[in-house]
CHARMM internal coordinates of N, CA and C (Angstrom, degrees):
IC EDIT
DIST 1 N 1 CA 1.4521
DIST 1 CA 1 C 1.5264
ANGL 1 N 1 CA 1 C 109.07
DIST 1 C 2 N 1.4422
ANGL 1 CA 1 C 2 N 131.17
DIHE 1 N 1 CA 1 C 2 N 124.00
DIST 2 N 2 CA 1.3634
ANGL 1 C 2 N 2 CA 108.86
DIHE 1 CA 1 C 2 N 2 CA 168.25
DIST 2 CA 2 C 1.4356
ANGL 2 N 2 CA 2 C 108.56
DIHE 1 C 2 N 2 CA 2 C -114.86
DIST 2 C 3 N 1.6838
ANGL 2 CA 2 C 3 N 85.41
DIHE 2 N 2 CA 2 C 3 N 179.40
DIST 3 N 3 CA 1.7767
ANGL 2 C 3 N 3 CA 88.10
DIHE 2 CA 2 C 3 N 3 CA -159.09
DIST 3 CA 3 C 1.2390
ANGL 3 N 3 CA 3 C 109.37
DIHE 2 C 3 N 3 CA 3 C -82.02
DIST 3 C 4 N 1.4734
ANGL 3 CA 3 C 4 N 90.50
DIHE 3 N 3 CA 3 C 4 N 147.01
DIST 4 N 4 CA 1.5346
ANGL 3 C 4 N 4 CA 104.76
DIHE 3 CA 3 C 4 N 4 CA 152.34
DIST 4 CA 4 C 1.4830
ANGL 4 N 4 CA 4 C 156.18
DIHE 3 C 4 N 4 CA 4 C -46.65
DIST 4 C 5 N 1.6938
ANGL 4 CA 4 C 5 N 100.69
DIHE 4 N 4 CA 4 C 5 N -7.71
DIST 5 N 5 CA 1.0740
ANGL 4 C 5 N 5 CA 106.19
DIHE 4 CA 4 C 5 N 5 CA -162.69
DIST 5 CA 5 C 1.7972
ANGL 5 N 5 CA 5 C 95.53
DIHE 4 C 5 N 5 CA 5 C -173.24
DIST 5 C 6 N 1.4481
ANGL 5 CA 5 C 6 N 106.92
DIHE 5 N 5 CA 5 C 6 N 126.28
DIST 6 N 6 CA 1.8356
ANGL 5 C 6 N 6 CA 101.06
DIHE 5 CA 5 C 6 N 6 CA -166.84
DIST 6 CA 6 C 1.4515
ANGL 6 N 6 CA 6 C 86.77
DIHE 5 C 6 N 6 CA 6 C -157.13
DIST 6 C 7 N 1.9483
ANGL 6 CA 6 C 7 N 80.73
DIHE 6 N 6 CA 6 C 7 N 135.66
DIST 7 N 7 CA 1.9915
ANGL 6 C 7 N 7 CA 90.84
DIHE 6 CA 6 C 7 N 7 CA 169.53
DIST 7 CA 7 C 1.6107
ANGL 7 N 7 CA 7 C 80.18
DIHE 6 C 7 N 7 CA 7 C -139.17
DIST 7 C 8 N 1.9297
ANGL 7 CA 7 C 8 N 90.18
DIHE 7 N 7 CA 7 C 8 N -166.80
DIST 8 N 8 CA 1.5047
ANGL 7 C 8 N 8 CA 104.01
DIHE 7 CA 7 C 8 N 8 CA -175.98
DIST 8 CA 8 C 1.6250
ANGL 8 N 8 CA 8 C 95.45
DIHE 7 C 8 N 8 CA 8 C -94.08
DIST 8 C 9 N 1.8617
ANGL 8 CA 8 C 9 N 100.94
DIHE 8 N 8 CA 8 C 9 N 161.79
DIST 9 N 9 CA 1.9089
ANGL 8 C 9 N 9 CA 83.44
DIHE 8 CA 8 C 9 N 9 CA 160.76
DIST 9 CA 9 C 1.7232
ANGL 9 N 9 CA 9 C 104.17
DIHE 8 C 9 N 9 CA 9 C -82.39
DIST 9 C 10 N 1.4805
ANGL 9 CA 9 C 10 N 84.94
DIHE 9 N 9 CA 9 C 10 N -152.24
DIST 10 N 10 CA 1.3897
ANGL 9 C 10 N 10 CA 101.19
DIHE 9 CA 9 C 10 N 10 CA -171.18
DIST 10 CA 10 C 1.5278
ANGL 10 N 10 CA 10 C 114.93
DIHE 9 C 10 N 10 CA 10 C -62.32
DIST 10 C 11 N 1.4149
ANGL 10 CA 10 C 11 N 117.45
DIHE 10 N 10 CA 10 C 11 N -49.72
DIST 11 N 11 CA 1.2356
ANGL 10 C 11 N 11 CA 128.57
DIHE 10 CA 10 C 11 N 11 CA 178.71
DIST 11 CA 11 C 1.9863
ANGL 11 N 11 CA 11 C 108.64
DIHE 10 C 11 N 11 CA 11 C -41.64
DIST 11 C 12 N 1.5004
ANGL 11 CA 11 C 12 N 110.24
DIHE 11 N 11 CA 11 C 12 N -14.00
DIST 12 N 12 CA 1.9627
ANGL 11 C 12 N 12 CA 99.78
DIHE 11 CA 11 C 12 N 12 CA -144.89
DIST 12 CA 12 C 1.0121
ANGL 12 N 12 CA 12 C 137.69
DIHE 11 C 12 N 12 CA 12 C 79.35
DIST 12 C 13 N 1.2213
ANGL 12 CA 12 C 13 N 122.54
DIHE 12 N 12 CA 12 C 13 N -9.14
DIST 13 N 13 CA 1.7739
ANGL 12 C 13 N 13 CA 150.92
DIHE 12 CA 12 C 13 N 13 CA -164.96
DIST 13 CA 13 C 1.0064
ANGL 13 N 13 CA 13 C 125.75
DIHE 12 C 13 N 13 CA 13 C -65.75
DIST 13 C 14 N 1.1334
ANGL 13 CA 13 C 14 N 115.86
DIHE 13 N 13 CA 13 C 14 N -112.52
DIST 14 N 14 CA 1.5787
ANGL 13 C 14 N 14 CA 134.22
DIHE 13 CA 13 C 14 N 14 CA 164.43
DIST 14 CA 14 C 1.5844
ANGL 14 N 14 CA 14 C 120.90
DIHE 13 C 14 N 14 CA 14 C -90.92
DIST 14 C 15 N 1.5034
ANGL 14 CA 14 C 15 N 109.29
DIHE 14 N 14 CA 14 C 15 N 150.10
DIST 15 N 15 CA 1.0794
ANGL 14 C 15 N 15 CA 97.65
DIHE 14 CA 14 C 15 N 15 CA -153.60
DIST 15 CA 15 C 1.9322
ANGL 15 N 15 CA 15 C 92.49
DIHE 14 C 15 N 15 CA 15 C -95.57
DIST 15 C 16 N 1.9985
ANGL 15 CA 15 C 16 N 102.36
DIHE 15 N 15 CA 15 C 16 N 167.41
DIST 16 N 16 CA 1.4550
ANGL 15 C 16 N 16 CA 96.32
DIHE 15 CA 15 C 16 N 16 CA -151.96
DIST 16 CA 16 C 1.6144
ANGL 16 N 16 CA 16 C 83.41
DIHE 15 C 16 N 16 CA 16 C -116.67
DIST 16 C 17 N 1.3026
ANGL 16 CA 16 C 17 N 141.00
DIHE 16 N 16 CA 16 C 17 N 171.72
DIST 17 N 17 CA 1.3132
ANGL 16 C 17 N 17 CA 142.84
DIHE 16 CA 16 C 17 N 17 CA 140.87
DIST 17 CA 17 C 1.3340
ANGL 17 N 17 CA 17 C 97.41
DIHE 16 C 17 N 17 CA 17 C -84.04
DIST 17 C 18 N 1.4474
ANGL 17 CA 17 C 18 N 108.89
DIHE 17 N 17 CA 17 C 18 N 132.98
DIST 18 N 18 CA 1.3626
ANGL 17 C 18 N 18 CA 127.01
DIHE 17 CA 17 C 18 N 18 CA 143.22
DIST 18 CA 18 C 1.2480
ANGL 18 N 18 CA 18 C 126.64
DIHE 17 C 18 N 18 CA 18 C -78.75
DIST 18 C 19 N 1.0435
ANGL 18 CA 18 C 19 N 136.83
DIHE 18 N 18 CA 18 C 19 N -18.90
DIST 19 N 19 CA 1.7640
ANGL 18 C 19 N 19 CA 151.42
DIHE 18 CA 18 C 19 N 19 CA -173.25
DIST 19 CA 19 C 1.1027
ANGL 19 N 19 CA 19 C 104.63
DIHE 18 C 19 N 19 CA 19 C -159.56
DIST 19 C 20 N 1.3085
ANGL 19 CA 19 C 20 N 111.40
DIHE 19 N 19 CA 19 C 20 N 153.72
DIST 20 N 20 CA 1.3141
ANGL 19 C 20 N 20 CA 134.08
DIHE 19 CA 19 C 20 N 20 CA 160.32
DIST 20 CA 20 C 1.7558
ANGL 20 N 20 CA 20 C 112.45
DIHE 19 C 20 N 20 CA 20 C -174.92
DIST 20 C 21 N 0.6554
ANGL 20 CA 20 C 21 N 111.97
DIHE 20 N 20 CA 20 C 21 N 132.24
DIST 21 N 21 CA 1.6455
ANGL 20 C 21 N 21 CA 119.68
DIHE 20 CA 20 C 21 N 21 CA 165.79
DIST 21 CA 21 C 1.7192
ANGL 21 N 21 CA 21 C 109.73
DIHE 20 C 21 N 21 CA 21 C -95.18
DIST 21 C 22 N 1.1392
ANGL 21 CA 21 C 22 N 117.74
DIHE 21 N 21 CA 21 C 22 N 129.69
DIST 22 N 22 CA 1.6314
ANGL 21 C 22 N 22 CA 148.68
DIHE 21 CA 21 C 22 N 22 CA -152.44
DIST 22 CA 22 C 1.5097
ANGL 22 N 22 CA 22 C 108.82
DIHE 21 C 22 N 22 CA 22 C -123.33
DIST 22 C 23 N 1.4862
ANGL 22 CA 22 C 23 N 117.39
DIHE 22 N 22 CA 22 C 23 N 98.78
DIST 23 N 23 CA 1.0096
ANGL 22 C 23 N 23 CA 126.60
DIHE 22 CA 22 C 23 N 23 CA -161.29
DIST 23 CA 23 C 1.7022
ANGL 23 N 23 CA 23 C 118.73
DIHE 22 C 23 N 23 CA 23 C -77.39
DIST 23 C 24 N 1.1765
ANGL 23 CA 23 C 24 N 106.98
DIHE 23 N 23 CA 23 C 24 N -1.92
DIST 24 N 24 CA 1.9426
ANGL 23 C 24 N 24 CA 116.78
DIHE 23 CA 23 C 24 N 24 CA 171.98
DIST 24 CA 24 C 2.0523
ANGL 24 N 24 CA 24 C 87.35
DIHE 23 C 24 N 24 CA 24 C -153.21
DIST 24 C 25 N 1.9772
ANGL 24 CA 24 C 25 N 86.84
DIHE 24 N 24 CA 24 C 25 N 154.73
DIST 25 N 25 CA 1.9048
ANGL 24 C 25 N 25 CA 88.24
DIHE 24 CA 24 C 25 N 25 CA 164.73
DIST 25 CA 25 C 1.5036
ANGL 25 N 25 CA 25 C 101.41
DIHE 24 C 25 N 25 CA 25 C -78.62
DIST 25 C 26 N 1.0813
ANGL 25 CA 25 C 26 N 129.96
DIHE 25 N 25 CA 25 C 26 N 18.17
DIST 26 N 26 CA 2.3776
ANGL 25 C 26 N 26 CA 117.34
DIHE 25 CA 25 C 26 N 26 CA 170.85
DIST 26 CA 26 C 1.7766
ANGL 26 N 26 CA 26 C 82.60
DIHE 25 C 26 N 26 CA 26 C -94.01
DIST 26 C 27 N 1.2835
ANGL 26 CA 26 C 27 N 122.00
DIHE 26 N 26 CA 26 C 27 N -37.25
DIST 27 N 27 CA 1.6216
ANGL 26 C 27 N 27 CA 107.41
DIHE 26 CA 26 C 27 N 27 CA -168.77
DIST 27 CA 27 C 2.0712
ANGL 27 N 27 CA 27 C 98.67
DIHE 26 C 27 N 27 CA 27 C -72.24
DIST 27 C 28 N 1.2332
ANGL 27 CA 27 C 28 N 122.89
DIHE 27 N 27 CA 27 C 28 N -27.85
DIST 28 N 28 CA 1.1739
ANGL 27 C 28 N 28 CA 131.00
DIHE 27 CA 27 C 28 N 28 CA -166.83
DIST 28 CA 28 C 1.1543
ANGL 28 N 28 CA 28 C 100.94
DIHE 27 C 28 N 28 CA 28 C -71.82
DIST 28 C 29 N 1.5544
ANGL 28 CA 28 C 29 N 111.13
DIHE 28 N 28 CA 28 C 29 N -59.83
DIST 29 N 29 CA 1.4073
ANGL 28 C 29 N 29 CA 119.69
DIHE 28 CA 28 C 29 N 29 CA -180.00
DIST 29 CA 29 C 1.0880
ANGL 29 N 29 CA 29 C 131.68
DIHE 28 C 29 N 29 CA 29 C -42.42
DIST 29 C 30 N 1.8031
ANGL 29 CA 29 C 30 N 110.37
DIHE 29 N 29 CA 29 C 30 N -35.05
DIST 30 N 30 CA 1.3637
ANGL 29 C 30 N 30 CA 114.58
DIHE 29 CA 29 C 30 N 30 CA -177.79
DIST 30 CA 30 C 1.3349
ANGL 30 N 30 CA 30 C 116.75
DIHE 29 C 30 N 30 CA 30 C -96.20
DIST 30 C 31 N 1.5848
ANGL 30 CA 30 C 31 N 119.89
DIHE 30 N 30 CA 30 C 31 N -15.57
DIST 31 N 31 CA 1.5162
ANGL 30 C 31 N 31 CA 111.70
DIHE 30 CA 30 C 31 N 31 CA 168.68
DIST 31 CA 31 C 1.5002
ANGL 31 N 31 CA 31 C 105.59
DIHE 30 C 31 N 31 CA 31 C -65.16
DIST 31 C 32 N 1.3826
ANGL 31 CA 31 C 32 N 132.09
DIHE 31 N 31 CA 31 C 32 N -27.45
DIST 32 N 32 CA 1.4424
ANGL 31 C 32 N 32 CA 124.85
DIHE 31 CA 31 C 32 N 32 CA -167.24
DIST 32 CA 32 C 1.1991
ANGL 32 N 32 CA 32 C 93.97
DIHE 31 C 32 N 32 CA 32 C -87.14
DIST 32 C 33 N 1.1824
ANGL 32 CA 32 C 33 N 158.38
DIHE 32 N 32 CA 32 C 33 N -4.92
DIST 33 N 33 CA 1.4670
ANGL 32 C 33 N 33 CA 162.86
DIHE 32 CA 32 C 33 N 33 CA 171.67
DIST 33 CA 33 C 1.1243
ANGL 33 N 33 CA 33 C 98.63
DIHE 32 C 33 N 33 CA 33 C -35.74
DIST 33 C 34 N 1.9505
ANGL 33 CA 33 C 34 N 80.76
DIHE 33 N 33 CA 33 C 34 N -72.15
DIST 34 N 34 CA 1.8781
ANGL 33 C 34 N 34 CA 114.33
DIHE 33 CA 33 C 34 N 34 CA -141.32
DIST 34 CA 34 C 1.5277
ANGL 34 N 34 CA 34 C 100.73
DIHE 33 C 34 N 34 CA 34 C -75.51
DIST 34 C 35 N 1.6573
ANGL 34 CA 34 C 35 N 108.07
DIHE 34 N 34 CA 34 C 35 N -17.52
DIST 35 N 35 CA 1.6549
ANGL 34 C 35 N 35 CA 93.42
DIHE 34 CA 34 C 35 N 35 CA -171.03
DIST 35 CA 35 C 1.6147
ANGL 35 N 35 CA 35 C 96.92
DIHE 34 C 35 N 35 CA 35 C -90.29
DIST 35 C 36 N 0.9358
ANGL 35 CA 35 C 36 N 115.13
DIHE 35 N 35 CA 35 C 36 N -24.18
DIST 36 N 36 CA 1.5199
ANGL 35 C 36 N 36 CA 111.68
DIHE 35 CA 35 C 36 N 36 CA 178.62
DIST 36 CA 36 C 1.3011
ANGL 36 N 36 CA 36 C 112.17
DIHE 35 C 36 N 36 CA 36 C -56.32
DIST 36 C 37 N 1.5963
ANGL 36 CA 36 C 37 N 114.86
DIHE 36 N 36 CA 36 C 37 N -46.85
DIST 37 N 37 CA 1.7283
ANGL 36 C 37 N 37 CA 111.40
DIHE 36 CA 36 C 37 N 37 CA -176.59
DIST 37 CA 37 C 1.4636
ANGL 37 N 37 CA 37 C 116.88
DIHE 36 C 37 N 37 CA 37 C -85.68
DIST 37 C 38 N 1.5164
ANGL 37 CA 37 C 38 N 105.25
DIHE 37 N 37 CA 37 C 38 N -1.61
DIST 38 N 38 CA 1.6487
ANGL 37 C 38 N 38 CA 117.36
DIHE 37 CA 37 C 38 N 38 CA 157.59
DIST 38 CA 38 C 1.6883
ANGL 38 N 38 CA 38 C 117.74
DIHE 37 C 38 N 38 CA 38 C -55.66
DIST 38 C 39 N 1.6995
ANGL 38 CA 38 C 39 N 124.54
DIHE 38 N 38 CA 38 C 39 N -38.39
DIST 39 N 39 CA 0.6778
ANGL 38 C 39 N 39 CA 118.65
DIHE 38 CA 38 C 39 N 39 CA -149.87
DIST 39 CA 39 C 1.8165
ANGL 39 N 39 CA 39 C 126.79
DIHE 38 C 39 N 39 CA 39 C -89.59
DIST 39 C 40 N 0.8053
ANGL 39 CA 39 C 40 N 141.48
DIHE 39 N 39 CA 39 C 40 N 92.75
DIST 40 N 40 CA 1.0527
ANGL 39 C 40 N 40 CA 148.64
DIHE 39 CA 39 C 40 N 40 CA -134.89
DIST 40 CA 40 C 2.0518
ANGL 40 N 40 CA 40 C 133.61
DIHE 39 C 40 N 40 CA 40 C -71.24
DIST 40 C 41 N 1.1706
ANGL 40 CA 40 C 41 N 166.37
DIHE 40 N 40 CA 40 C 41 N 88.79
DIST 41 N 41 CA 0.9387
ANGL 40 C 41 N 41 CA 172.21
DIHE 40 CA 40 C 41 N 41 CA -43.79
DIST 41 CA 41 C 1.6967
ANGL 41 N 41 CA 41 C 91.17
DIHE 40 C 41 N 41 CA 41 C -116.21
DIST 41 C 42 N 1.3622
ANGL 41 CA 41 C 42 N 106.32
DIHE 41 N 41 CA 41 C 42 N -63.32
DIST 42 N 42 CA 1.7128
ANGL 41 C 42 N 42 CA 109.12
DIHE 41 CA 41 C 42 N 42 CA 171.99
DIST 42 CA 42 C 1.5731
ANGL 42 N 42 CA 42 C 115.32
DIHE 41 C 42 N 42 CA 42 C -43.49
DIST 42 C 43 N 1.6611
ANGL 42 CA 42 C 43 N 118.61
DIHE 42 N 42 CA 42 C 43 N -46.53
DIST 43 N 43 CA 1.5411
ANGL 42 C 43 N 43 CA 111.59
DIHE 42 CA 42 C 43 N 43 CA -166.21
DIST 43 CA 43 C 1.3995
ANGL 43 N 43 CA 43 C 91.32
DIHE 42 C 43 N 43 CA 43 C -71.94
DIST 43 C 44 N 1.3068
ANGL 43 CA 43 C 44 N 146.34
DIHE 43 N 43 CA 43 C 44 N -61.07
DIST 44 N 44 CA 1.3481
ANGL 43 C 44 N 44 CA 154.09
DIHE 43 CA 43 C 44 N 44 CA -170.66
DIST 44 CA 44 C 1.6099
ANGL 44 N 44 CA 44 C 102.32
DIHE 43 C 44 N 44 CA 44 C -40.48
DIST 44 C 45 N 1.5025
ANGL 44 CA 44 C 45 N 127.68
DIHE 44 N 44 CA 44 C 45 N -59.69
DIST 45 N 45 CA 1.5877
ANGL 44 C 45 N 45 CA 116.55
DIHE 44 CA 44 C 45 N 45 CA -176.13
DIST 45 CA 45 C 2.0273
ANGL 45 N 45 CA 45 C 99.53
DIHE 44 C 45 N 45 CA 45 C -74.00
DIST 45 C 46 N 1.0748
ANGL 45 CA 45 C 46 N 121.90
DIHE 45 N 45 CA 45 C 46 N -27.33
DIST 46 N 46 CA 1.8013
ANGL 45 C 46 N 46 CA 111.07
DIHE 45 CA 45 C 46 N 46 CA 158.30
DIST 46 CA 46 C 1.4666
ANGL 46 N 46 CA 46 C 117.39
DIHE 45 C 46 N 46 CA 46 C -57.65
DIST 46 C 47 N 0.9781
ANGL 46 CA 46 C 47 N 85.31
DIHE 46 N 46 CA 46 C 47 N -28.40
DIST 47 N 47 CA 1.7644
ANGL 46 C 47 N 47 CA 83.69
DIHE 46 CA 46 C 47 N 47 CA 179.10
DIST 47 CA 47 C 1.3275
ANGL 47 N 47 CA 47 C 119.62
DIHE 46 C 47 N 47 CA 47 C -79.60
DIST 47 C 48 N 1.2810
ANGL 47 CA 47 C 48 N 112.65
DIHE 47 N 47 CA 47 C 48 N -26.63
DIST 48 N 48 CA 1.3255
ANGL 47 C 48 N 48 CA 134.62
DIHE 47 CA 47 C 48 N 48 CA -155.15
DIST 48 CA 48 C 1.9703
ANGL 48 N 48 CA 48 C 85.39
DIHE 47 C 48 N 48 CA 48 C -90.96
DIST 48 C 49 N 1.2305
ANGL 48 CA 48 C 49 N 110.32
DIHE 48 N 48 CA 48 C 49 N -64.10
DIST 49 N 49 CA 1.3652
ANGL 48 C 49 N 49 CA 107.80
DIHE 48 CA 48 C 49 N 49 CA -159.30
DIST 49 CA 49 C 1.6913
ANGL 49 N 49 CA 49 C 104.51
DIHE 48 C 49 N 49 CA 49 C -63.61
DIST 49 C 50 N 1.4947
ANGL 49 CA 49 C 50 N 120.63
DIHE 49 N 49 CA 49 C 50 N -42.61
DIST 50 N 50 CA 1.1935
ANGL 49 C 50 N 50 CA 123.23
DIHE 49 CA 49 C 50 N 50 CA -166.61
DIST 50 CA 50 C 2.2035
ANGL 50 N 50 CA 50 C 101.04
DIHE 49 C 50 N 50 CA 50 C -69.54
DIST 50 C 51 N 1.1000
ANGL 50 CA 50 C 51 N 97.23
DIHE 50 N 50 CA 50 C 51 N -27.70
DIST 51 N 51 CA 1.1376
ANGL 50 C 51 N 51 CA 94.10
DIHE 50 CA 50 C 51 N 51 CA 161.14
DIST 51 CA 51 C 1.8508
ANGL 51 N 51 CA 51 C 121.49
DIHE 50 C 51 N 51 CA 51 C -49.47
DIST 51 C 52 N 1.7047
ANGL 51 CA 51 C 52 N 82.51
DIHE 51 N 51 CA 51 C 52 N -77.49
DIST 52 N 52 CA 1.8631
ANGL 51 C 52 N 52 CA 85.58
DIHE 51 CA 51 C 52 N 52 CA -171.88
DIST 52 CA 52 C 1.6884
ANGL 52 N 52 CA 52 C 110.59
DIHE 51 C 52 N 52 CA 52 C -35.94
DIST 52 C 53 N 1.6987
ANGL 52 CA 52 C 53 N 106.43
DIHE 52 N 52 CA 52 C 53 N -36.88
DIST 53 N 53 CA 1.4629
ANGL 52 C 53 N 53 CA 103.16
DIHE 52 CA 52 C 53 N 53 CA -160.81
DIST 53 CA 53 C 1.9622
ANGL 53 N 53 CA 53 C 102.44
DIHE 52 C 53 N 53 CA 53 C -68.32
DIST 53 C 54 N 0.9898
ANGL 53 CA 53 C 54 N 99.27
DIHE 53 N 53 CA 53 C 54 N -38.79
DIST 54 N 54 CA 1.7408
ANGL 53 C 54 N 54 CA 84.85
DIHE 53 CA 53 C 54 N 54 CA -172.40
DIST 54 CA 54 C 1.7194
ANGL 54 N 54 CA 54 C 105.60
DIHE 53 C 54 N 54 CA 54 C -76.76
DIST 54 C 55 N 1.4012
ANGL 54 CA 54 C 55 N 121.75
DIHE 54 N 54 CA 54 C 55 N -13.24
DIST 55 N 55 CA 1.5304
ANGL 54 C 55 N 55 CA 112.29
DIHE 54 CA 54 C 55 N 55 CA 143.58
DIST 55 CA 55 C 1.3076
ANGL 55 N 55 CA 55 C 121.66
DIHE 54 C 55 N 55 CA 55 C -19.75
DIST 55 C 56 N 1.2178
ANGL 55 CA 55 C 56 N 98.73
DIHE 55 N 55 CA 55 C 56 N -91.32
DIST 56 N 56 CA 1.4075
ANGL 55 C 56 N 56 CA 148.67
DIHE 55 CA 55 C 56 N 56 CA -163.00
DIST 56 CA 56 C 2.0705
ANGL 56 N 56 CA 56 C 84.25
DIHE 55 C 56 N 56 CA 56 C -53.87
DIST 56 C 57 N 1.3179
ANGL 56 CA 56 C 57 N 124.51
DIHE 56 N 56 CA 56 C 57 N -65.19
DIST 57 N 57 CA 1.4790
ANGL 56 C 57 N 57 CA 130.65
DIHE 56 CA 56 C 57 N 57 CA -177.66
DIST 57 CA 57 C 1.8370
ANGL 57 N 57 CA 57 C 91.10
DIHE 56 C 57 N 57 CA 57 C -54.26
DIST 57 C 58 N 1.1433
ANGL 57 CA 57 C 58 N 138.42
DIHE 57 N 57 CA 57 C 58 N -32.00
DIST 58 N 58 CA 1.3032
ANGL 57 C 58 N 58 CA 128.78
DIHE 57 CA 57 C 58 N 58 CA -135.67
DIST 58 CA 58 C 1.7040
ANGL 58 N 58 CA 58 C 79.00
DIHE 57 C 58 N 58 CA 58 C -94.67
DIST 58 C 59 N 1.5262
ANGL 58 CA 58 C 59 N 108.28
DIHE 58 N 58 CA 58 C 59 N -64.36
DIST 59 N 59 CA 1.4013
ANGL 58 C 59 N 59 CA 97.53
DIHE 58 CA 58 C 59 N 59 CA -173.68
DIST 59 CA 59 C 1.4913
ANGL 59 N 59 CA 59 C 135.17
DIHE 58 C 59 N 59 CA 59 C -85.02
DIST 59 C 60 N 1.6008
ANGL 59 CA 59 C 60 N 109.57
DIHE 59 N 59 CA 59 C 60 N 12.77
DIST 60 N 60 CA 1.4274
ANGL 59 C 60 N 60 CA 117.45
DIHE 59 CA 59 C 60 N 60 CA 166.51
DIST 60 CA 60 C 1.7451
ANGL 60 N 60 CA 60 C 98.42
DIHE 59 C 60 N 60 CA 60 C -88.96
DIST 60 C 61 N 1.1024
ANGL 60 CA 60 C 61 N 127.01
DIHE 60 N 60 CA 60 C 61 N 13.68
DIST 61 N 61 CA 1.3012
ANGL 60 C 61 N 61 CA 115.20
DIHE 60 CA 60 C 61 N 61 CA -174.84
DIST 61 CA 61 C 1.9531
ANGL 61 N 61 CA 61 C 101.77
DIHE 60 C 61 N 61 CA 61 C -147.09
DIST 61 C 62 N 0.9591
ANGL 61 CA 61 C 62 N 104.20
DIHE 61 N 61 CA 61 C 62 N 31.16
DIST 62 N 62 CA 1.1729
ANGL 61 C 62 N 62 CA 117.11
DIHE 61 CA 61 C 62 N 62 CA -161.64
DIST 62 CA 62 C 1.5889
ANGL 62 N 62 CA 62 C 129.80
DIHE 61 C 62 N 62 CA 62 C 2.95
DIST 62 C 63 N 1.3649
ANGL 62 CA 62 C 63 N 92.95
DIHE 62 N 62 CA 62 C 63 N 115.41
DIST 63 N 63 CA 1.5240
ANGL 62 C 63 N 63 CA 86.96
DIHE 62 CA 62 C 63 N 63 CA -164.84
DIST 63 CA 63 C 1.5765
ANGL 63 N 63 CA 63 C 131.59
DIHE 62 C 63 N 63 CA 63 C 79.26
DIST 63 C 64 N 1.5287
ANGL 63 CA 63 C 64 N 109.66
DIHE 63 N 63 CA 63 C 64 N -34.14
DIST 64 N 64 CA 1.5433
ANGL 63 C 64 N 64 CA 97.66
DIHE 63 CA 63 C 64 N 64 CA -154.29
DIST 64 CA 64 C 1.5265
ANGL 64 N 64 CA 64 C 100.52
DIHE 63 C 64 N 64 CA 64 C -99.37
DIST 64 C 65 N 1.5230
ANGL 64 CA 64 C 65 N 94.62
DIHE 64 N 64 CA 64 C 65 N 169.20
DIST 65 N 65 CA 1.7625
ANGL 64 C 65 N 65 CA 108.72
DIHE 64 CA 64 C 65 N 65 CA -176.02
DIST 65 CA 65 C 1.6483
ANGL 65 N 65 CA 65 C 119.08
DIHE 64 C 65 N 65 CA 65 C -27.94
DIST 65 C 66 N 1.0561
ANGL 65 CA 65 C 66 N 138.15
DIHE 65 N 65 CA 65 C 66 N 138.77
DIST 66 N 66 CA 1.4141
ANGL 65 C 66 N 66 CA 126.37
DIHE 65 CA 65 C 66 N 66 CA 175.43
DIST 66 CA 66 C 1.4080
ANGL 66 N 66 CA 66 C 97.52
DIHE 65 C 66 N 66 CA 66 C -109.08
DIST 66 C 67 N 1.2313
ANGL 66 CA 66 C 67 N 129.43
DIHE 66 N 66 CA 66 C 67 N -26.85
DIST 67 N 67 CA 2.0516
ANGL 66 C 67 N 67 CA 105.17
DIHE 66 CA 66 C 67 N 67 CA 170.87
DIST 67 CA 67 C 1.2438
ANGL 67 N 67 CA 67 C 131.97
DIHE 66 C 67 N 67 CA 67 C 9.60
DIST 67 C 68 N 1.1760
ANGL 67 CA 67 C 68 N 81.29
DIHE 67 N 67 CA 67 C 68 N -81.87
DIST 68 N 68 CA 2.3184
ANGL 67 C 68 N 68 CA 101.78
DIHE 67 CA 67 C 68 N 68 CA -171.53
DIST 68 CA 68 C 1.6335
ANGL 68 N 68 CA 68 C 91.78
DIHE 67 C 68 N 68 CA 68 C -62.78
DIST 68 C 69 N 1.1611
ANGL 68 CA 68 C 69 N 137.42
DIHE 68 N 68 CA 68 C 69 N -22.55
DIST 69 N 69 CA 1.4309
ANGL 68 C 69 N 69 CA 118.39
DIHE 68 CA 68 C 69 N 69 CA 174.34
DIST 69 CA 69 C 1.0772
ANGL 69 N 69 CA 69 C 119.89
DIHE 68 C 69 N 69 CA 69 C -73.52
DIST 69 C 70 N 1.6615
ANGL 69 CA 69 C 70 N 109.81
DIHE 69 N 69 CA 69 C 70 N -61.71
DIST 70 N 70 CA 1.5425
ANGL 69 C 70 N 70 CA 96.97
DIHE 69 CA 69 C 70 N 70 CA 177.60
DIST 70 CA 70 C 1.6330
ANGL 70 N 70 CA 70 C 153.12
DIHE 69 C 70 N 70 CA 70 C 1.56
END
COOR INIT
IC SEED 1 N 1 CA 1 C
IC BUILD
């Protein structure tokens, strides 16, 4: 089946599905596999840091939205 709907990721790279509808959960199961072992040592510590920072934004501002900071 292909998708319905395709951009690049973030990198420009490879290309990502945005949608798709998955005709059994073993077909579901295995797209979340493959994107999981897609994901790479660098995106994981970005993730990691942009995390701590909207922490860190969440409770210097107590509580409120961190968005507009970012």
């Amino acid at each position: 089946m292909a998708p319905t709907n395709s951009r690049l990721d973030n990198t420009g790279q490879e290309p990502v599905e945005a949608h798709r509808r998955y005709q059994t959960n073993d077909e579901l199961k295995d797209a979340v596999t493959a994107a999981f072992a897609d994901i790479t040592p660098q995106q994981l510590r970005k993730m990691s840091q942009r995390t701590w920072r909207r922490i860190q934004l969440c409770i210097h501002n107590d509580g409120a939205h961190t968005y507009p900071l970012d």
